[in-house]
C-alpha positions as CSV (number, residue, x, y, z in Angstrom):
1,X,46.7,13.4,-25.7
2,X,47.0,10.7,-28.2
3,X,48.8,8.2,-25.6
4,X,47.0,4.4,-24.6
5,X,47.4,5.9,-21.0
6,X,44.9,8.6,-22.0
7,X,42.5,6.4,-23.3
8,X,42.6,3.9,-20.9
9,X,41.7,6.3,-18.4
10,X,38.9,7.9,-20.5
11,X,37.5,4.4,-20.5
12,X,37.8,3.8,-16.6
13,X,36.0,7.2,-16.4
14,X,33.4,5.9,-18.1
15,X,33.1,2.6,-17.1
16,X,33.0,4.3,-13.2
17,X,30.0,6.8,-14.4
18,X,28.4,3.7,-16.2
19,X,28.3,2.0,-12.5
20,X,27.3,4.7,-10.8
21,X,24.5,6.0,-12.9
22,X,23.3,1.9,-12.2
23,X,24.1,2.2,-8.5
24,X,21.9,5.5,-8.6
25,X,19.0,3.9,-10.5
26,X,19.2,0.7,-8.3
27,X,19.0,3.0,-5.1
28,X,15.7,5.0,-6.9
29,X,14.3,1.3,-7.0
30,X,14.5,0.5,-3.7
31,X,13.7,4.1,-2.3
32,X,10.2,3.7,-4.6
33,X,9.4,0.3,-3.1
34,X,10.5,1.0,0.3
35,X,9.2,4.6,0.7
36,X,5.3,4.3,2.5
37,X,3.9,7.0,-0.8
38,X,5.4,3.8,-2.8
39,X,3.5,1.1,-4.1
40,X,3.6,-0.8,-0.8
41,X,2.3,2.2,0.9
42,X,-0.8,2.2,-1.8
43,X,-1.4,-1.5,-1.1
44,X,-1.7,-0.8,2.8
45,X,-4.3,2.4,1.8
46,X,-6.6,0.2,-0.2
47,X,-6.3,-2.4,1.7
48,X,-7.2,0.4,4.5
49,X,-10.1,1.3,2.4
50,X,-11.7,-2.4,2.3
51,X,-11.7,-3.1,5.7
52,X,-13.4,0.0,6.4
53,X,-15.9,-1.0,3.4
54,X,-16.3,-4.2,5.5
55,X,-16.7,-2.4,8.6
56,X,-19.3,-0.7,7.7
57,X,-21.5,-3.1,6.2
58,X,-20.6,-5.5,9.0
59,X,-22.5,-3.0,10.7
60,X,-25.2,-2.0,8.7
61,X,-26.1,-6.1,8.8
62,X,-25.8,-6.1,12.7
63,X,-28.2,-3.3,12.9
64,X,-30.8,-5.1,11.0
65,X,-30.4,-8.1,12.6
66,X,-31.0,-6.2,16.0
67,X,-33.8,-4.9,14.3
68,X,-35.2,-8.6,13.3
69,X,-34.2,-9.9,16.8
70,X,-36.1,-6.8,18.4
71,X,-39.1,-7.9,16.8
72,X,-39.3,-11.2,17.4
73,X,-38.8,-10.4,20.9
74,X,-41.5,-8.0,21.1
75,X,-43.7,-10.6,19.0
76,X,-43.0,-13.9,21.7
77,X,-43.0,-11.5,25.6
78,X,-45.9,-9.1,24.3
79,X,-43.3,-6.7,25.5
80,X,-41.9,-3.3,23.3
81,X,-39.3,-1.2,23.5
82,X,-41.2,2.0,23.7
């Protein structure tokens, strides 16, 4: 068990587990990054969640500018909605 041959293969052994263990962490990587519950995934949901934000105030404004243009209407025909 003492022979070069032995130990030369002991280190090929662990120089093949070395590389794999870094294929196996590279793949993790990519499957985090690439996965949609990854960190790109995140992005898109609060990116999601501010153009909803946006949405909604949008409309909020809109509504009160109906509002002001409602009454100035009103004010210059003598006409109201009711």
């Amino acid at each position: 068990m003492d022979s070069p041959r032995f130990y030369d293969l002991f280190r090929k052994v662990a120089s093949l587990e070395k590389r794999l263990t870094k294929l196996e962490d590279g793949h993790q990587q990519l499957d985090n990054i690439l996965d949609p519950s990854g960190w790109i995934g995140e992005a898109f949901d609060l990116q999601e969640q501010d153009l909803e934000a946006i949405k909604a105030e949008i409309k909020g404004l809109q509504a009160e500018v109906n509002g002001k243009l409602d009454v100035i209407l009103s004010h210059l025909t003598g006409l109201s909605k009711d």
